[in-house]
N, C-alpha and C positions, 0 to 999 in steps of 0.2 A: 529680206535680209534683216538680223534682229538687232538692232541699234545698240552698241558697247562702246566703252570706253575705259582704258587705261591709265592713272597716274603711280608712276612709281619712283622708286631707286631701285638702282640698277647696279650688282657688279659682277662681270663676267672676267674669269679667267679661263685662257688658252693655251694650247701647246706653241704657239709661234714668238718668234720676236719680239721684243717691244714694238709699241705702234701696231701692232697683224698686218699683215699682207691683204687680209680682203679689203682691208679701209682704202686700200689704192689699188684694185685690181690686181692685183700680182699675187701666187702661189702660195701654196703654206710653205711657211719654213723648211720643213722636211718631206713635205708631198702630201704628209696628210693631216686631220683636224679633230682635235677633242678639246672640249667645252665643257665646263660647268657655268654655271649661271643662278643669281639669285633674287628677287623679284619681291623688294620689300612694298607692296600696293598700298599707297595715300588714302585714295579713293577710287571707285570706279563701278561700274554696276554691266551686267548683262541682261537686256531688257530690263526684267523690276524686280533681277536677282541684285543686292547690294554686292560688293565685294572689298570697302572697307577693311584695312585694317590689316589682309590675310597677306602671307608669304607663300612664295613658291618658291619650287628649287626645281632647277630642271642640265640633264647630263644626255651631252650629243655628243657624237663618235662617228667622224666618216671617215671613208679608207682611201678620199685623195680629196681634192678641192671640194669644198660644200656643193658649187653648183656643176661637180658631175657626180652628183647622187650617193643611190647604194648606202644611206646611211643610216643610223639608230639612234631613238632618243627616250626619253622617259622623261615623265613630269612628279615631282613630289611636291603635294600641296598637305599644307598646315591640317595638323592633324583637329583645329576647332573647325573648320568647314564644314557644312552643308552637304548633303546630299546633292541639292541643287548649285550652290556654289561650285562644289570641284565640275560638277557636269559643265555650269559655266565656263568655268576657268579652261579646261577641256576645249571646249567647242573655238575661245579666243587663239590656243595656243597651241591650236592645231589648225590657224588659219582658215574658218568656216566664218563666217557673215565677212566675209573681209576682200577687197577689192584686189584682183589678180596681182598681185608683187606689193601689196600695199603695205605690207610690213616684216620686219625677221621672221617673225613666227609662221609667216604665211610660206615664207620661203624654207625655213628650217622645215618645215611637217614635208612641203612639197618632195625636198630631196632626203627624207627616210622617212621608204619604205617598212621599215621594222620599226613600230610604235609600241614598247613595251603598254602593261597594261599599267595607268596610274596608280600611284603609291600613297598613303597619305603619314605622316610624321611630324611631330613637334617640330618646330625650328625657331631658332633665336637665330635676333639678326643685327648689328651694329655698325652703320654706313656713314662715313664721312667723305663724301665729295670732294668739299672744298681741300681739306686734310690728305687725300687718297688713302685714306687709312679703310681698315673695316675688316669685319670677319663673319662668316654665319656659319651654324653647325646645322644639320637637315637630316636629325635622326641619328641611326646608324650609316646612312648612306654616303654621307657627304661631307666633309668640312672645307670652308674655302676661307681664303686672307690674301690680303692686298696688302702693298706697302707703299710710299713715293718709291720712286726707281731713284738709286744712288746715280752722283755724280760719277763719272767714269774716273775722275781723277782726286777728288774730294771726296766724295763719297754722302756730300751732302745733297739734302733731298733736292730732285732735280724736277722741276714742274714744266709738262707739255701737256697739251689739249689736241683736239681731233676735231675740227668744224665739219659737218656734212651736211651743207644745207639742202640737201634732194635728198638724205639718206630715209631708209625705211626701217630705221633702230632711234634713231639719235640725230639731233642739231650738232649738237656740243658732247665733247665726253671726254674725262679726264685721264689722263696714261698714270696706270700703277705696274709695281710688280708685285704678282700674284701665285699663290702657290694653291693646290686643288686634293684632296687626297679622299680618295672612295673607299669605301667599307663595302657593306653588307648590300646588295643593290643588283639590278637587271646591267648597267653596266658598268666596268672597272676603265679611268684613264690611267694612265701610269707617266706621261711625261709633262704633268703640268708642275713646274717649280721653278721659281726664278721664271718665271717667262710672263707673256702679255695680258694684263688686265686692264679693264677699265671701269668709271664709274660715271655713271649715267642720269639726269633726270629725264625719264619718261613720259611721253603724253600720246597715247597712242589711239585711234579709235580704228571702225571699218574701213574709212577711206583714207588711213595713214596716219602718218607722223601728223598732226595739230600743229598748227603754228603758235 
């Protein structure tokens, strides 16, 4: 197995809820699941490929809960990569050197079947955690934004967090609301607005989430 590692930010928006349903085992919102996701990488290397510095963007689509399958994904990585980079990047986030359930990405490849072929595209990327603020563009393909989630009654920004200390994504990760809108691309979401995002720092290797 070829020794990797992951540091990132992280902000992922979905068709469900505030908080998603998978964070607690229960259902998608409306039975089923679309994702974007954007992968701003610290540092990290695959075997003695570096991977520094690069973005990815990656768009999932399943047609009922993630882990009963049947689903599709595509990965868009920064258009300055490597030949061997995106091959890396490839190999990390389609769950290959990586221990059975050992992280999202090993789970996400697991349950779709239809792997568009990788893309690669400029992407600008602006993440604030602490803030829940941010936005990245990923080409023609993709623009995604978060926001705090309003208060229900105030409307002022309302802050919760996700602890998952077993999880195979994240320890910690902050609740935004997040809107997602696809372009030119292998595949189109249509119902991400106003609904579930979060932001994440990442530490991930073969054998999981790093403490």
């Amino acid at each position: 197995m070829i020794d990797w590692e992951v540091k990132a930010e992280e902000l992922a928006n979905c068709n469900c809820n505030y908080g998603c349903p998978c964070q607690f085992g229960v259902l998608p919102t409306d039975g089923t699941c679309e994702a974007a996701v954007i992968y701003d990488i610290e540092s990290g290397h695959y075997g003695d490929t570096r991977l520094d510095g690069l973005r990815v963007g990656a768009l999932y689509k399943w047609p009922g809960a993630i882990h009963e399958g049947n689903g599709e994904m595509v990965l868009i990585v920064d258009d300055s990569a490597s030949d061997a980079q995106v091959a890396a990047i490839e190999a990390i986030m389609t769950g290959q050197d990586t221990v059975e359930m050992g992280t999202m990405w090993f789970v996400f490849s697991a349950m779709s079947p239809t792997k568009h072929a990788t893309l690669r595209a400029p992407i600008t990327a602006s993440l604030d955690r602490d803030a829940r603020q941010g936005s990245a563009t990923v080409g023609d393909f993709f623009e995604i934004s978060a926001k705090p989630i309003p208060n229900i009654v105030t409307g002022d920004p309302h802050r919760i967090g996700i602890n998952l200390p077993h999880g195979f994504e994240f320890r910690h990760a902050e609740m935004a609301s997040g809107r997602t809108k696809t372009g030119n691309g292998a595949l189109s979401l249509t119902k991400n607005s106003d609904t579930h995002a979060h932001f994440a720092a990442l530490h991930l290797t073969g054998q999981g989430v790093a403490a």
